[in-house]
Legacy VTK file of the C-alpha trace (Angstrom):
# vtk DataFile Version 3.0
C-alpha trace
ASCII
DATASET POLYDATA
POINTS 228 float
58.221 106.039 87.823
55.492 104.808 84.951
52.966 106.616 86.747
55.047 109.689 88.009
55.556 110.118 84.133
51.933 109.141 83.090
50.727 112.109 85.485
53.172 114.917 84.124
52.473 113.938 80.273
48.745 114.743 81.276
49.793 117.732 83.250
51.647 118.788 80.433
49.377 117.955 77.643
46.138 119.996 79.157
48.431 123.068 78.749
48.474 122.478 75.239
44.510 120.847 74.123
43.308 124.119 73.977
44.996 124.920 70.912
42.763 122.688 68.987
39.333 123.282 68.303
37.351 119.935 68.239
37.880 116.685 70.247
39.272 114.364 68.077
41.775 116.575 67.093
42.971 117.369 70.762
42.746 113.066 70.933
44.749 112.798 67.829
47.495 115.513 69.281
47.700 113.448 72.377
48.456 110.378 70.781
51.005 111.737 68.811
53.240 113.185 71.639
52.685 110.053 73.312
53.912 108.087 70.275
56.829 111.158 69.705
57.825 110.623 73.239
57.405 106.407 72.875
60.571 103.932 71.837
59.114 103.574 68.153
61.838 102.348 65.798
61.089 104.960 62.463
59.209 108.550 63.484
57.161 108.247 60.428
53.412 108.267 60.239
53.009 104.821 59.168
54.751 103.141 62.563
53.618 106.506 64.340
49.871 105.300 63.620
50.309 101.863 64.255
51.680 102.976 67.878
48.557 105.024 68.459
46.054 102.326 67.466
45.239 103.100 63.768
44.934 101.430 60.888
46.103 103.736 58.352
48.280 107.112 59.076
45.138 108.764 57.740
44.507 111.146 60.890
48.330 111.859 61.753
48.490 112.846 58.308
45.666 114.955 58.677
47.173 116.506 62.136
50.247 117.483 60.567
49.082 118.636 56.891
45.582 120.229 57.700
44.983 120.834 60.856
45.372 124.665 61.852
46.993 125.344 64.936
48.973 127.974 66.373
52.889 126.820 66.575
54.138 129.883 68.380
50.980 129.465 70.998
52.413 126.128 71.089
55.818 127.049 72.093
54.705 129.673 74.299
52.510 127.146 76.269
55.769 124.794 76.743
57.920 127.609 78.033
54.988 128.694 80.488
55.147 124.620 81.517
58.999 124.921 82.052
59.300 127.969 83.287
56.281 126.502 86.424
58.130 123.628 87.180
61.777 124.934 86.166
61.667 128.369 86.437
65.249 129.909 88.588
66.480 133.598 88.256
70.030 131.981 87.986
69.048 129.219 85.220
71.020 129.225 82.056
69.791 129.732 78.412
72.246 127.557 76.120
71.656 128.674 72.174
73.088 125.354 69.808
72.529 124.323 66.727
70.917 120.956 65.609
71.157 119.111 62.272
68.260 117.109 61.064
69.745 114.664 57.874
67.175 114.114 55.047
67.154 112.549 51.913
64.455 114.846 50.108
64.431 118.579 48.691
61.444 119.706 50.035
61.664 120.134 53.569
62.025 123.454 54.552
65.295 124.662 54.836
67.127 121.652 53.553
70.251 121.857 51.760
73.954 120.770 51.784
75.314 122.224 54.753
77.580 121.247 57.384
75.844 118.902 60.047
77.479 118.920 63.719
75.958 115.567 64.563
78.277 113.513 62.011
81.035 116.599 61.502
80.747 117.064 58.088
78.924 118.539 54.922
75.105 116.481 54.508
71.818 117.336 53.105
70.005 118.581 56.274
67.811 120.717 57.753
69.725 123.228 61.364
67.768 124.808 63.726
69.210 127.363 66.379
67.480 126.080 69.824
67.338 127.602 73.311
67.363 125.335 76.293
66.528 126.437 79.347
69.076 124.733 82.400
68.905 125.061 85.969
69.546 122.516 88.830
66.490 120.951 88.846
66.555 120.258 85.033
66.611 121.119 81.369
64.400 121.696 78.861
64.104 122.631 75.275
61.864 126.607 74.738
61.987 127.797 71.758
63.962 127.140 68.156
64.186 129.244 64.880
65.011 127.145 61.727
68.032 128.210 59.665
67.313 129.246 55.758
70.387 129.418 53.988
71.402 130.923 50.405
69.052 128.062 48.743
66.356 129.228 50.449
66.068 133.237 51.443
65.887 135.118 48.708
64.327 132.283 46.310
60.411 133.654 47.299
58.329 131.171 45.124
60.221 128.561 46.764
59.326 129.624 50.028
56.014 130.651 48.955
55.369 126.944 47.932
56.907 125.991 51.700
54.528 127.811 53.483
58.049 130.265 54.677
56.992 133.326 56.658
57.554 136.666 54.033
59.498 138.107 56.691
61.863 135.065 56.200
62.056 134.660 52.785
63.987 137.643 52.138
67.575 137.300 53.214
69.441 134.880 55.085
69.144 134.991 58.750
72.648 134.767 60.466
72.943 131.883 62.857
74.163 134.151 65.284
71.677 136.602 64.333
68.817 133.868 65.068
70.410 132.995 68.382
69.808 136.869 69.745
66.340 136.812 68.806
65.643 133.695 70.645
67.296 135.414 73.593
65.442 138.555 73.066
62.388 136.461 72.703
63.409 134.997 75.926
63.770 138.196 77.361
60.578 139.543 76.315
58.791 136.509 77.987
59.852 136.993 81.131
61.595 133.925 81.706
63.722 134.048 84.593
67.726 133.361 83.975
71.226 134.638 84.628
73.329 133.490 82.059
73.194 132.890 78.057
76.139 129.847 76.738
76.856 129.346 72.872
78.740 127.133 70.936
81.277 128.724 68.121
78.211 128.727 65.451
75.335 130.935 67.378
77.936 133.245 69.687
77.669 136.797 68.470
79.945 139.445 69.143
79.580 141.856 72.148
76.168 142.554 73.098
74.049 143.360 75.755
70.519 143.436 76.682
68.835 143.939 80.311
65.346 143.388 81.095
63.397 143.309 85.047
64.779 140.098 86.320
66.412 138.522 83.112
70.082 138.933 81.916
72.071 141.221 81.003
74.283 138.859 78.287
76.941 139.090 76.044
78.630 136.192 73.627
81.997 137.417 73.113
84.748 134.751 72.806
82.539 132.001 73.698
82.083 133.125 77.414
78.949 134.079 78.846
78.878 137.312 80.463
76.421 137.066 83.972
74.434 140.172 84.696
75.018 142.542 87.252
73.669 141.727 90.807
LINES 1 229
228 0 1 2 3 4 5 6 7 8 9 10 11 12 13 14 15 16 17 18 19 20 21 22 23 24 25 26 27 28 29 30 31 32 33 34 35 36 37 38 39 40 41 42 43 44 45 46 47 48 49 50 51 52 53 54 55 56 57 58 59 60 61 62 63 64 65 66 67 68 69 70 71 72 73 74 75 76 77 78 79 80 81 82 83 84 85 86 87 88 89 90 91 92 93 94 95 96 97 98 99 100 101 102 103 104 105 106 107 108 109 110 111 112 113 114 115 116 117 118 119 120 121 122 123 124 125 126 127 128 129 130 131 132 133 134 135 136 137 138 139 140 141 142 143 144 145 146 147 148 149 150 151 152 153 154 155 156 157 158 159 160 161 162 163 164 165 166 167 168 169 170 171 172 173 174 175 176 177 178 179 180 181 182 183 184 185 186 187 188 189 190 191 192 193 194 195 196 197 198 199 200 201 202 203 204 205 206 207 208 209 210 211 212 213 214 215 216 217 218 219 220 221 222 223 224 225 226 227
């Protein structure tokens, strides 16, 4: 099993080197999903390092503060990956929310908001994802964070954040962030059937058809299968 996982991380991971230009970066990227993926107590860089052989957290710092890569290339090389090994014209896209508890103010997006993981109000970050599910298994493809009142509209903030203009703006419904990772879907080409939300990402009825995708509606928590 070691070496049936061994082989797919590499698999997976020269899908993704060419989104970083020099050697030791692609090295230092490796590591770090390696030591992501690895039973390390604390994700931070310190104990992230120290997995990967370092010294200091001097180069994951340096991945994950200076280095320039492309994140949406990124996620569109892991939905390629899923969609080769996973892909199934009657898979299922399930839209959720996530909360991420922090302690700081300066993550992007934080704020007190009302966690799902512990059921009540926390300082957090949420993020809408889309996982992709069919028989064979499941797999996280895409994600949009969610900027609440603290955060759209407050454009120096987000300037300071590094937040996308187009997102700084307004507040992005949950439900509103949940169709575009659908129609992002969509416009990929990724093969499913069906689209399942929980109470916070449904939407009301909609519908969108594309060669070989869904046709999909969130109306009353049901997931409406497209026409055959």
């Amino acid at each position: 099993m070691v070496e049936r996982w061994a082989e797919w991380f590499e698999d997976f991971f020269a899908t993704l080197a060419g989104l970083f230009s020099r050697k030791d970066l692609r090295g230092n990227a490796h590591g770090y999903l390696k030591a992501l993926l690895a039973p390390v107590e604390r994700k931070n860089t310190w104990q992230m390092a120290a997995y990967m052989g370092h010294v200091t957290p001097d180069r994951v710092k340096n991945l994950l503060r200076r280095t320039i890569w492309s994140w949406s290339g990124l996620r569109d090389r892991v939905r390629a990956f899923v969609v080769k090994h996973l892909g199934d014209p009657d898979a299922v896209l399930v839209l959720d929310e996530t909360a991420f508890l922090k302690k700081g103010t300066k993550s992007v997006g934080v704020a007190r908001q009302y966690a799902g993981i512990t059921g009540q109000t926390e300082n957090c970050q949420v993020a809408v994802f889309a996982a992709y599910v069919t028989v064979a298994g499941r797999a996280l493809i895409d994600f949009s964070l969610y900027l609440g009142r603290t955060w759209a509209g407050e454009r120096e903030r987000c300037r300071q954040a590094g937040v996308p203009r187009e997102r700084a703006g307004s507040v992005v419904t949950k439900p509103e962030l949940g169709r575009r990772l659908v129609e992002r879907t969509r416009c990929a080409g990724v093969p499913f059937a069906w689209v399942a939300a929980d109470k916070p990402v449904r939407t009301g009825p909609q519908a969108s058809r594309g060669p070989g995708t869904a046709r999909q509606g969130l109306c009353d928590g049901r997931a409406l299968r497209r026409d055959r």
